[in-house]
DORORO-491510 format. One record per residue (C-alpha): z, x, y. Coordinates in pm, whole numbers, plus 32768, in hexadecimal, padded with zeros to 4 digits. Each point is the difference from the previous one (the first is absolute). Layout:
<nodes>
z Z x X y Y
...
</nodes>
This chain:
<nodes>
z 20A8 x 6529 y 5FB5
z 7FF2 x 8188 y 7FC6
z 7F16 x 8039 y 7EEB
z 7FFF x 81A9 y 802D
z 8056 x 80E7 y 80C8
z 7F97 x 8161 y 8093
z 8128 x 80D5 y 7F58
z 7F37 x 8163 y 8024
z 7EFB x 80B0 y 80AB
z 7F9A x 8169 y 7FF8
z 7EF5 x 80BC y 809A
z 7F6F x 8136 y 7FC7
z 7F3B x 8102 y 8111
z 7FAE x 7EEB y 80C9
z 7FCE x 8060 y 8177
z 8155 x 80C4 y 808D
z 80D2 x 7F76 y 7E9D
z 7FFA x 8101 y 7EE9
z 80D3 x 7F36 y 7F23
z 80D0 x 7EFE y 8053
z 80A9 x 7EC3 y 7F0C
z 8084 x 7EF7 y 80C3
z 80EA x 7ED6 y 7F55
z 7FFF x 7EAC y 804F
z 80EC x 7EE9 y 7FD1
z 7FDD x 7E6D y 800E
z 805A x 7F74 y 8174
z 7FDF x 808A y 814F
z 7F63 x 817B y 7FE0
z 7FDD x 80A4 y 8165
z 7F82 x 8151 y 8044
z 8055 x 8093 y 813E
z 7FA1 x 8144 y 8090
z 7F9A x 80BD y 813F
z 7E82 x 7FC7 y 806C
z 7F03 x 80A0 y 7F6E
z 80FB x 8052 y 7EB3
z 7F12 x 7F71 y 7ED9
z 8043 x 7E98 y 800B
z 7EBD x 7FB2 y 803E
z 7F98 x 80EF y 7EE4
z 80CE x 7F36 y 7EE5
z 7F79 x 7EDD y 806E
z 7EA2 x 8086 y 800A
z 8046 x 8086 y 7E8F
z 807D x 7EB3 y 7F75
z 7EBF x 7F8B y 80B9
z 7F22 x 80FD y 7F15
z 80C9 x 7F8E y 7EB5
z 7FCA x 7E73 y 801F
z 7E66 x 8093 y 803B
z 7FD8 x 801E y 8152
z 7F0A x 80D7 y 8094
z 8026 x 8185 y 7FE2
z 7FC3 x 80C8 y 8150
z 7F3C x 8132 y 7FE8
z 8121 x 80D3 y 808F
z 8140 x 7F80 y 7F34
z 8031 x 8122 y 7F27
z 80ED x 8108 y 8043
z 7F62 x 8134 y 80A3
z 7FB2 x 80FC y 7EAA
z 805D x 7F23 y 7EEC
z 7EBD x 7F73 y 7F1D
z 80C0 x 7EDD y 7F90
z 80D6 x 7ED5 y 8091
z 80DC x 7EEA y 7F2A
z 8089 x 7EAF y 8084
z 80F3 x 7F55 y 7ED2
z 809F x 7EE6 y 805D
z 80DF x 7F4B y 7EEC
z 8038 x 7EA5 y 7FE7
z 813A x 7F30 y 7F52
z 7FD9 x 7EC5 y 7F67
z 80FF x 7EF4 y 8073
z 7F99 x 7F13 y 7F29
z 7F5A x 7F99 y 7ECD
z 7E90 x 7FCF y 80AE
z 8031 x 80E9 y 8141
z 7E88 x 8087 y 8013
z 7EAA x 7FA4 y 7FB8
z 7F64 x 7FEA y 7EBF
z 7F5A x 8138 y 7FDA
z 7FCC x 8033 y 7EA2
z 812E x 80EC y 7FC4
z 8181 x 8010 y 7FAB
z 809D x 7FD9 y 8144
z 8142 x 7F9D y 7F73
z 809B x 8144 y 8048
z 7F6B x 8034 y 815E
z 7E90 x 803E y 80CD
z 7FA6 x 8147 y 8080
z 7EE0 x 8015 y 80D0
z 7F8B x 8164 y 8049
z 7EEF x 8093 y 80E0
z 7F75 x 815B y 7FAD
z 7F30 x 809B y 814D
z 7F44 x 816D y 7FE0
z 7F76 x 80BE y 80E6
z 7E99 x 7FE5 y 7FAF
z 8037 x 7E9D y 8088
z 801E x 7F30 y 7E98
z 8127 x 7F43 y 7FBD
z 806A x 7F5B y 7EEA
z 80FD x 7EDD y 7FA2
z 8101 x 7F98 y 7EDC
z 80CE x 7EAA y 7FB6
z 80E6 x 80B2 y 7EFC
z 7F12 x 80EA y 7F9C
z 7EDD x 7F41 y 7FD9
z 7EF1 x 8079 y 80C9
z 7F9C x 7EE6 y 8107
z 7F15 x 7FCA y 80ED
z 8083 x 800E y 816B
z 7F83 x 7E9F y 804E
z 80C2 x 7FAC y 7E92
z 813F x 80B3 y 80C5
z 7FDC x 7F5C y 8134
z 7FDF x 7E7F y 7F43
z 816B x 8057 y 7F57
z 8082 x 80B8 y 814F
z 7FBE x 7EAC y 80CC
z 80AE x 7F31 y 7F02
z 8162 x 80B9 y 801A
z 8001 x 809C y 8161
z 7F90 x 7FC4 y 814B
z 8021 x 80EC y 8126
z 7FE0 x 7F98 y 8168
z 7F5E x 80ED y 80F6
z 7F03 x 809D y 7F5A
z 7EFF x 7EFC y 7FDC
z 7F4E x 8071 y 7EC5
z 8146 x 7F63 y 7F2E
z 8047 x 7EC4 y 80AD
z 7FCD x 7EDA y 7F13
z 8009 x 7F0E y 80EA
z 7EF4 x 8074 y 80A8
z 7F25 x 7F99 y 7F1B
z 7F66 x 7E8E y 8040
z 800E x 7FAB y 7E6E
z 816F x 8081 y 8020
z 8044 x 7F14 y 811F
z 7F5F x 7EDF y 7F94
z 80E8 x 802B y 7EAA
z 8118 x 802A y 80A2
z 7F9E x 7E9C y 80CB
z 7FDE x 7F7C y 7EB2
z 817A x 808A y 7FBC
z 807A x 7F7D y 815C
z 7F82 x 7EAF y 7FAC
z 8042 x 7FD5 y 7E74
z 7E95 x 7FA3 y 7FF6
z 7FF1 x 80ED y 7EA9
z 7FAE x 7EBF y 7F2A
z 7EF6 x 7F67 y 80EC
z 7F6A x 8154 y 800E
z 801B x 801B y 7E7D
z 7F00 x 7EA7 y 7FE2
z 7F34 x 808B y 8120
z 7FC0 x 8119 y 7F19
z 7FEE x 7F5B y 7EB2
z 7EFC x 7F14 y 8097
z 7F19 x 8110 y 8081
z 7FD2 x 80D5 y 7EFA
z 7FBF x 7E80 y 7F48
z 7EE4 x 7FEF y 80EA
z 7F8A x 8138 y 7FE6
z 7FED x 7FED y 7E8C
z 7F27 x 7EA5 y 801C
z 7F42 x 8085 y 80FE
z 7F8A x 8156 y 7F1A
z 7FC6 x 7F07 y 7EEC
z 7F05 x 7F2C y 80E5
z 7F75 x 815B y 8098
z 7FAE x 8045 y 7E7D
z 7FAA x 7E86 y 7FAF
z 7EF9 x 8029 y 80FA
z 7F88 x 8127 y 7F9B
z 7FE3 x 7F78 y 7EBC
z 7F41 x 7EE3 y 8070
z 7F04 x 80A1 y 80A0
z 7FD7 x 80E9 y 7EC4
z 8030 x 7EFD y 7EE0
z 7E9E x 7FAF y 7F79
z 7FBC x 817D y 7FEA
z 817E x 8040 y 7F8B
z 7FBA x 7ED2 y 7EEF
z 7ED6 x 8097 y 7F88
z 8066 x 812A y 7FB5
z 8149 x 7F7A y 7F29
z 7F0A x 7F38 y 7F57
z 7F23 x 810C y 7F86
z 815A x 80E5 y 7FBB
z 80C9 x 7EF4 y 7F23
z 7ECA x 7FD6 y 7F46
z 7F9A x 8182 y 7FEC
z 8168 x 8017 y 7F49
z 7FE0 x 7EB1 y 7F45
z 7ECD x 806E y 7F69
z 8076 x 815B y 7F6F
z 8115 x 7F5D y 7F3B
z 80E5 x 80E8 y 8003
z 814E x 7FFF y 7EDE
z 8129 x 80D6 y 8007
z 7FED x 813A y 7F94
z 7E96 x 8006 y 7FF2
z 7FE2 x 814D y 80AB
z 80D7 x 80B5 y 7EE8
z 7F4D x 7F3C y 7EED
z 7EB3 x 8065 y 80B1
z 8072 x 8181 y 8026
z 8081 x 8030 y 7E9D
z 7EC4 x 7F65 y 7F55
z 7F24 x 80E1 y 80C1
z 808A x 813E y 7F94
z 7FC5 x 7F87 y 7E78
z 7E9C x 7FB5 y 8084
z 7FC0 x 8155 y 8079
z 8094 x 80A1 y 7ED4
z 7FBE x 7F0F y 7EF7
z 7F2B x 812E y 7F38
z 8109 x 80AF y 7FED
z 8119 x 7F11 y 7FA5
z 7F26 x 7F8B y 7EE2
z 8006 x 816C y 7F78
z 814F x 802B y 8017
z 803E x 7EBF y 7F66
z 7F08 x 804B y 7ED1
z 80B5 x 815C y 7FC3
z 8179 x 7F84 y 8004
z 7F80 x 7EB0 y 7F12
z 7F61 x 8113 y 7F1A
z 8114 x 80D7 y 800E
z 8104 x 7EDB y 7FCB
z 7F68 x 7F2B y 7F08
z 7EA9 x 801F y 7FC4
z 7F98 x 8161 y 7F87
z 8025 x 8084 y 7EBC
z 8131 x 80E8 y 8059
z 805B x 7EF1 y 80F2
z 8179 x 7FFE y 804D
z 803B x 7EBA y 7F66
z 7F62 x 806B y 7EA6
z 80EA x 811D y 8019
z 8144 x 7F16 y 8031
z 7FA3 x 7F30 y 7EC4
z 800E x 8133 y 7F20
z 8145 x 8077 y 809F
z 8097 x 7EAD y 7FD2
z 7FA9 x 800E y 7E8D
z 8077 x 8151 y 7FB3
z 8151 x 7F95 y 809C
z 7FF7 x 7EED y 7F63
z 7FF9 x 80B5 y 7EAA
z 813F x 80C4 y 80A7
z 80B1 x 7EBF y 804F
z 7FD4 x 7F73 y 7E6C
z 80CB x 8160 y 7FAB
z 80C9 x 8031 y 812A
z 806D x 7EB5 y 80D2
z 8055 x 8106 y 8107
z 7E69 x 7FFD y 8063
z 8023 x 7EB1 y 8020
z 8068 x 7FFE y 8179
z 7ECE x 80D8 y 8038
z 7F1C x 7F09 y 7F64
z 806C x 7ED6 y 80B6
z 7FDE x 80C8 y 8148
z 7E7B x 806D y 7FA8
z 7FB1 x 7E9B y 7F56
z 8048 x 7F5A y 814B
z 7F24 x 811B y 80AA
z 7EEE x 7FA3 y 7F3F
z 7FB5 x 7E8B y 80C2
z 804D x 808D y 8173
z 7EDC x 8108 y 7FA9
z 7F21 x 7EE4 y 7FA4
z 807A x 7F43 y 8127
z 7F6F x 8156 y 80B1
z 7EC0 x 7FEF y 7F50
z 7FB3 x 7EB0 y 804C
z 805E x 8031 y 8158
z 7F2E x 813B y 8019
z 7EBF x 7F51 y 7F57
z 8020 x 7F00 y 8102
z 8014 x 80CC y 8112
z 7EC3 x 80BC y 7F62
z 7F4D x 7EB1 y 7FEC
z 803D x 7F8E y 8182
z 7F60 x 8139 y 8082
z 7E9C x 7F86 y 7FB6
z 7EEE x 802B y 811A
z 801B x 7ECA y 80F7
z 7EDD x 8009 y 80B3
z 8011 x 7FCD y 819F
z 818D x 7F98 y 7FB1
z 8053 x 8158 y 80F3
z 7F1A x 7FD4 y 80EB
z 80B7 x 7E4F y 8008
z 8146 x 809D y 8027
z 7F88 x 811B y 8119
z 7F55 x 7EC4 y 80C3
z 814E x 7F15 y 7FEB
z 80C8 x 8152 y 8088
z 7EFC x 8040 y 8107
z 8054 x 7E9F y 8065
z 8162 x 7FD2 y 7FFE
z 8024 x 8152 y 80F4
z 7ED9 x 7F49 y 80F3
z 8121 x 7ED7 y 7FFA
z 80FA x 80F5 y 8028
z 7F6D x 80BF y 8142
z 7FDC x 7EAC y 8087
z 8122 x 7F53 y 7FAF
z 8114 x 80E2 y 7FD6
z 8079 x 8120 y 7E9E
z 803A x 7F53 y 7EA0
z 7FB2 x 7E84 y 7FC8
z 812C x 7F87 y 8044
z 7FA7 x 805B y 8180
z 7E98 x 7F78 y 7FD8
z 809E x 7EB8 y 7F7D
z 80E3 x 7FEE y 8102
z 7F08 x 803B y 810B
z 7F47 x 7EF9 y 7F8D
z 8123 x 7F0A y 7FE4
z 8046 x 804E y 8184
z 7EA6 x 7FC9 y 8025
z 801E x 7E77 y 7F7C
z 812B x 7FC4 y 80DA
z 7F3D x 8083 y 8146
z 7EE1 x 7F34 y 7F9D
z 80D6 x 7ECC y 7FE6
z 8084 x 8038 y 8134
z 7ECC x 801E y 80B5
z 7FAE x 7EA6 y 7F8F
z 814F x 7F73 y 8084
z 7FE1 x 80E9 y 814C
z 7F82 x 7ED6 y 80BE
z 8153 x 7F61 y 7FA6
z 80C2 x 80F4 y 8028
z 7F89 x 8046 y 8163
z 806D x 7EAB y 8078
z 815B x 801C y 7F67
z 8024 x 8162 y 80AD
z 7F84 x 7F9D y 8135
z 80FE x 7EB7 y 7FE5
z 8130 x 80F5 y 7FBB
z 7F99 x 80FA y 812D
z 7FED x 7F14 y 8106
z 8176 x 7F82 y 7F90
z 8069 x 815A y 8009
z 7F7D x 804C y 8157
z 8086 x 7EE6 y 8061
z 814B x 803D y 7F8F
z 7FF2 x 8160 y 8067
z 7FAE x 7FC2 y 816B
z 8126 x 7EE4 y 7FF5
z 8102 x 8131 y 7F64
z 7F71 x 80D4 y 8129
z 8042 x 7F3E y 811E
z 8118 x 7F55 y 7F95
z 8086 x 817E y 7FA7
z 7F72 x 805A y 8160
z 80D2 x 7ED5 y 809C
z 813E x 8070 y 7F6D
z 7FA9 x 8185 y 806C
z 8012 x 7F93 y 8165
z 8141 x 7F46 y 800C
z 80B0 x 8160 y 7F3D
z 7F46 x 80B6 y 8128
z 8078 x 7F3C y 8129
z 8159 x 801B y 7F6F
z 7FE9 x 8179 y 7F99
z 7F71 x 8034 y 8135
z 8125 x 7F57 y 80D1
z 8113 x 80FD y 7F07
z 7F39 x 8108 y 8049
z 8013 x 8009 y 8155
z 8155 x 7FCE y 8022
z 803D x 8117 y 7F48
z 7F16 x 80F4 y 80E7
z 80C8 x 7F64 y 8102
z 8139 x 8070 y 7F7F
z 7F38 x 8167 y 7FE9
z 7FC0 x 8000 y 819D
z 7EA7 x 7F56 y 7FD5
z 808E x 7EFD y 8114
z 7E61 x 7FB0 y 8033
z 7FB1 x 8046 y 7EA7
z 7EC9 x 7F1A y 7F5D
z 7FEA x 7FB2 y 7E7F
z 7EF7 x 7F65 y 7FAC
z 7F6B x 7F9A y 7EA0
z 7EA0 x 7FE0 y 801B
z 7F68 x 7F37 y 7ED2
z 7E8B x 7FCF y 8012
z 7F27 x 7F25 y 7EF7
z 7F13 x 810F y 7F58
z 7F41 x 7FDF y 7EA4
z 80AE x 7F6C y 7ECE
z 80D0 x 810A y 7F55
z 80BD x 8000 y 7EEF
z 810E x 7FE8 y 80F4
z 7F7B x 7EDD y 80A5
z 7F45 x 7FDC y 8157
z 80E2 x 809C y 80C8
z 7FEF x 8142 y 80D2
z 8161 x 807A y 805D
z 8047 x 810D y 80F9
z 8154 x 8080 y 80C5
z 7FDD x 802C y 8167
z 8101 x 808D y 8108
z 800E x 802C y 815F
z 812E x 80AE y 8092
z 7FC4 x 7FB9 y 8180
z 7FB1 x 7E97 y 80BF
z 7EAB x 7FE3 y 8042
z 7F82 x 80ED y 7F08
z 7F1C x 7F41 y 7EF1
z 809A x 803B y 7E90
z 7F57 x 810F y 7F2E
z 7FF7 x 804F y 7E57
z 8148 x 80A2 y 7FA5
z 7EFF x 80F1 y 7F9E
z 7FBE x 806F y 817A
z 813E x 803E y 8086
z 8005 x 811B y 8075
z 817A x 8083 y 8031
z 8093 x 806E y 7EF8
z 814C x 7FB7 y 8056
z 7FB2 x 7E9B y 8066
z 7F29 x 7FD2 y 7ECA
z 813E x 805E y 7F3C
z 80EF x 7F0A y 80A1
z 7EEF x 7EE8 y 7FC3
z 801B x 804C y 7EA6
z 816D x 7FCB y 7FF6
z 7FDB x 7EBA y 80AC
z 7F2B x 7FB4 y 7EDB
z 80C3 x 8073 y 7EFD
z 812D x 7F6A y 8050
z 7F5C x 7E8D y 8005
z 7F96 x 808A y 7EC7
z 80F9 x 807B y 7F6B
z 807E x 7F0C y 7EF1
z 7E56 x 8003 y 7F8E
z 7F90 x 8153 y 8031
z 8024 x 80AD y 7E90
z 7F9B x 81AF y 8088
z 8144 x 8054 y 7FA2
z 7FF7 x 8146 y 80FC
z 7FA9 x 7FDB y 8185
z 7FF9 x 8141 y 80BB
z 8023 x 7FF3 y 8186
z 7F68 x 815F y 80C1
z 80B3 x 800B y 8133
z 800D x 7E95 y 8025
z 8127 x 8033 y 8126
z 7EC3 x 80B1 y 80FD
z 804A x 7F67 y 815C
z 812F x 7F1D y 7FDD
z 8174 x 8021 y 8010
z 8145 x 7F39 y 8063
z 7FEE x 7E79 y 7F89
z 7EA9 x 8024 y 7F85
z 808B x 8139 y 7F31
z 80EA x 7F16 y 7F5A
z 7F5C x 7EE0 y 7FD1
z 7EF4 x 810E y 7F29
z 8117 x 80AC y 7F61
z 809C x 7E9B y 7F61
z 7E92 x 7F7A y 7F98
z 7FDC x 8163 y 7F48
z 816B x 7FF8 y 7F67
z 7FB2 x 7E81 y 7F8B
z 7EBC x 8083 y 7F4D
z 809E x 8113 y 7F46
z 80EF x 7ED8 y 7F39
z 7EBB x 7FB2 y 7F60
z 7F11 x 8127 y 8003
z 801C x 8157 y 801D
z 7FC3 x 8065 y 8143
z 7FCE x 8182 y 8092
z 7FFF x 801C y 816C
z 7FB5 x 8162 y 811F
z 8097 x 7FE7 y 811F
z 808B x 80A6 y 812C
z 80D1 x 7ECA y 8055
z 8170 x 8043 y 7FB6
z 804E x 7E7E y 7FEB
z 7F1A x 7FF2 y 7ED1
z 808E x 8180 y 7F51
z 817D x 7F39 y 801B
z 7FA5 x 7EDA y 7F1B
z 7F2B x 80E4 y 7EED
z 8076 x 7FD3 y 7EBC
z 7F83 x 8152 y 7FC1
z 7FD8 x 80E3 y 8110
z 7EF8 x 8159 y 7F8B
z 7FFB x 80FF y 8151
z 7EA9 x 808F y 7FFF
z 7FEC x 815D y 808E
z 7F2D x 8148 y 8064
z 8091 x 812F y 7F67
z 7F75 x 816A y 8035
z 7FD5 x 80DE y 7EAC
z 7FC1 x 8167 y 8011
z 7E6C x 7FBB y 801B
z 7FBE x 7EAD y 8087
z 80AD x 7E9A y 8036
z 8039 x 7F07 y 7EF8
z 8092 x 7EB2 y 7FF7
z 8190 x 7F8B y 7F79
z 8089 x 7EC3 y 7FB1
z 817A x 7FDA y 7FFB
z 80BE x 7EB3 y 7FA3
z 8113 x 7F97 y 8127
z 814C x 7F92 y 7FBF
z 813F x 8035 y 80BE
z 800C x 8108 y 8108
z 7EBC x 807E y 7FE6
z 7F75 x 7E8C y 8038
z 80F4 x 7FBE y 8126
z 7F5D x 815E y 80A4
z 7E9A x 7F7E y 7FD1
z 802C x 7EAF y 80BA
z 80A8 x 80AD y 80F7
z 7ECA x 80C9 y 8036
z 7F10 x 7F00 y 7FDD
z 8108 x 7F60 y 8149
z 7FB3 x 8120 y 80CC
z 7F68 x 8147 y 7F6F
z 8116 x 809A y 7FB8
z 815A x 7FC1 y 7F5E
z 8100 x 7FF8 y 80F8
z 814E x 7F26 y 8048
z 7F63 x 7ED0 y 8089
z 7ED3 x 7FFD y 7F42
z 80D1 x 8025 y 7E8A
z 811A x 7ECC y 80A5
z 7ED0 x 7F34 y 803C
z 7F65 x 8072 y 7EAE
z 816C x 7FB0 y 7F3D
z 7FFB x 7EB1 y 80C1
z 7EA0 x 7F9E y 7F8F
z 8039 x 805C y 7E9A
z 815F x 7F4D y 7FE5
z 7F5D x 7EC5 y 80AC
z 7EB3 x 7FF4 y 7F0D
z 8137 x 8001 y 7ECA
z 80DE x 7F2F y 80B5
z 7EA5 x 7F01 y 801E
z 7F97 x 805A y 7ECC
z 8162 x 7F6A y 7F68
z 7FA8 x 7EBD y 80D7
z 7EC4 x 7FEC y 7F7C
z 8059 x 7FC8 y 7EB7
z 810B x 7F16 y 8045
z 7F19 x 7F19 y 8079
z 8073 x 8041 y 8177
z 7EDC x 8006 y 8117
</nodes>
């Protein structure tokens, strides 16, 4: 089921870290480390990068500028929301604080909002004990993962299909209506438009045509000069340029009945001779059409003053005022049908109301036989966790119709007898909020797709069976998510996959914060302190003892063996 995975985070000048990179692997992650260390502070900062919110006092003392990265591997082929980038290589969400008290944030360099950040950071990890990045606090969160518990995703699917259906029909009558009460006016006023455009019969092009015949208008004076001089000067003078060619096609001819060499010349200048009285005629008529027209401006000034009224009206150019009016005629049609229409419409909402209140309940019915069995799982598992008295309850009350039905579906817990159950949201150990959590996510573990859980401290206030039985549900989730865990329990450090020591060390000014990857000798020392504060004889025998049995059970495990 692992879709991605945390494989690196690095933070910058954030509180008592200068600059610290910390690698991840998939499994069981533990960090471990004396109290007070900067556990807290890297899960505070992974906090900040999936857009949590940014305390006033979180950056390092001096510095203007703090930077959370935190880099993401794809395990598969679809491992992360679609956000609108390439992902294929890996998401890295960054978070960029100042000291002025602006931040900023980044999905692989894109500038984000921190709501944007926070949508992404709750799809791919969720971190219990800080309650600002619990997912399953949320009541839309719980009620989907109901819908997961219960397979209901296909009876929620028509529940949904069938009320946007009705709200569709149910804009349409809100606008029929309106409509109604507005037709004569409305039909009125299409009248008078299709025939305002009906009567200007208006023709393609008409605007060009229009444009180009009143600029000869306004300058017919002086195109009829011009077209006098250049008919003189072509064909009609006495030195016209035609008169000239006819003597120069007889003295070459001359040439031509001595020479034959001219006669090249004189075919070239006797076909001249037509395409310049071609000209002239052309010229003459030219001279001809720009007579006086009296009032013919003044028509075509009056049929341009009206086709720009039409225009304001109806929209640029008349292929807008046409189809104006065109939209016009349908509208009016309609309004004569609307009678019709509103008894069909009416007709097809009630049946979809109907339908959609019969999806609801019936949806609503199945939602409380998933809770009464989640419920029973549930609390088996917090009594596994040393919640002998513990109190699950789902609490679905009918609300207003939602795309998600009728249904309002909360989680409620009560750890002691007696004690009425309370929203998840209201617990208020953090400790016991986190071992709820695990209860939950180990019913829902095959279903839940946040392919990173992150436990704060998650051991506060038990030890011996309980220890264990925590422990194995954490070690089970890690086969199908990646799972990072604090603790001070040395029961938990011995079954880590990967085991990072997180530790105060003392520079030459001030303190700053170093992560070291365990392994060998150096891990067998640091369960041994975790056993008794200090490494010493019996404390690294019971260490070596608790890390041979969590491989020895480890080897069982995956033989199948309880």
């Amino acid at each position: 089921m692992l879709r991605g995975m945390l494989r690196e985070l690095r933070i910058k000048n954030l509180a008592i870290i200068d600059d610290l990179t910390i690698r991840f692997d998939r499994g069981f992650n533990v960090l471990t480390g004396e109290t007070g260390a900067g556990k807290s502070i890297i899960v505070d900062a992974l906090g900040l990068v999936l857009g949590g919110k940014v305390p006033h006092d979180f950056l390092r003392s001096g510095e203007k500028e703090a930077v959370v990265q935190a880099y993401f591997e794809p395990q598969e082929t679809a491992a992360f929301p679609d956000l609108g980038l390439d992902v294929s290589d890996g998401l890295i969400l960054r978070r960029s604080l100042f000291a002025s008290g602006k931040h900023r944030a980044y999905i692989n360099d894109a500038m984000v909002s921190a709501q944007s950040l926070a949508e992404v950071g709750r799809e791919i990890v969720d971190i219990h004990g800080q309650h600002e990045h619990q997912s399953l606090l949320s009541t839309d969160k719980q009620r989907e993962f109901l819908d997961l518990f219960g397979r209901l995703g296909d009876d929620r699917a028509i529940v949904e299909r069938l009320y946007h259906d009705v709200s569709a029909l149910s804009r349409e009558r809100a606008e029929l209506e309106k409509n109604v009460q507005d037709r004569e006016g409305r039909r009125e006023v299409l009248s008078f438009q299709i025939r305002e455009i009906d009567a200007a019969n208006l023709a393609d092009g008409e605007i060009e045509r229009l444009l180009e015949e009143r600029a000869v208008l306004g300058h017919a004076g002086k195109l009829k000069e011009l077209a006098t001089t250049a008919y003189d000067l072509l064909y009609d003078a006495d030195n016209s340029c035609s008169t000239h060619l006819s003597r120069i096609i007889r003295k070459v001819q001359d040439m031509a009945a001595i020479d034959q060499r001219a006669a090249d010349v004189l075919g070239l200048l006797e076909s001249a001779l037509p395409l310049l009285e071609d000209a002239a005629r052309s010229l003459r008529g030219f001279r001809d059409s720009y007579e006086d027209e009296p009032g013919r401006l003044d028509a075509v000034e009056e049929r341009l003053a009206l086709i720009r009224k039409l225009e304001k009206k109806y929209g640029e150019g008349i292929d807008a005022i046409v189809r104006y009016r065109n939209r016009a005629e349908s509208e009016l049609l309609a309004l004569e049908t609307i009678d019709e229409r509103r008894d069909v419409l009416e007709r097809e909402l009630a049946a979809k109301e109907r339908a959609l209140l019969e999806a609801a309940f019936a949806l609503s019915g199945k939602r409380k036989e998933a809770a009464a069995e989640m419920e029973r799982l549930v609390t088996n598992e917090l009594r596994d966790l040393a919640f002998e008295n513990a109190l699950f309850r789902i609490e679905i009350r009918e609300g207003e119709m939602s795309p998600h039905g009728v249904d309002r579906i909360e989680f409620l817990f009560s750890a002691n007898a007696g004690e009425p159950p309370k929203p998840l949201a209201r617990i208020a150990s953090g400790g016991e909020l986190s071992r709820v959590m695990l209860a939950l996510k180990t019913v829902f573990a095959d279903i839940d797709r946040t392919p990173v859980l992150i436990f704060d401290e998650i051991d506060s206030g038990i030890g011996g069976k309980t220890a264990e039985t925590v422990v194995k549900k954490l070690k089970n989730l890690s086969r199908s998510h990646q799972v990072l865990c604090t603790t001070h329990l040395a029961q938990l450090a011995s079954r880590g996959d990967v085991h990072l020591k997180i530790e105060k060390k003392q520079g030459s000014n001030r303190v700053n914060v170093a992560v070291t990857e365990l392994s060998g000798n150096g891990r067998l020392h640091e369960i041994a302190r975790m056993l008794s504060g200090t490494a010493t004889d019996i404390s690294l025998r019971h260490a070596r003892e608790l890390l041979e049995g969590a491989g020895e059970l480890e080897l069982k495990t995956r033989k199948g063996k309880p």
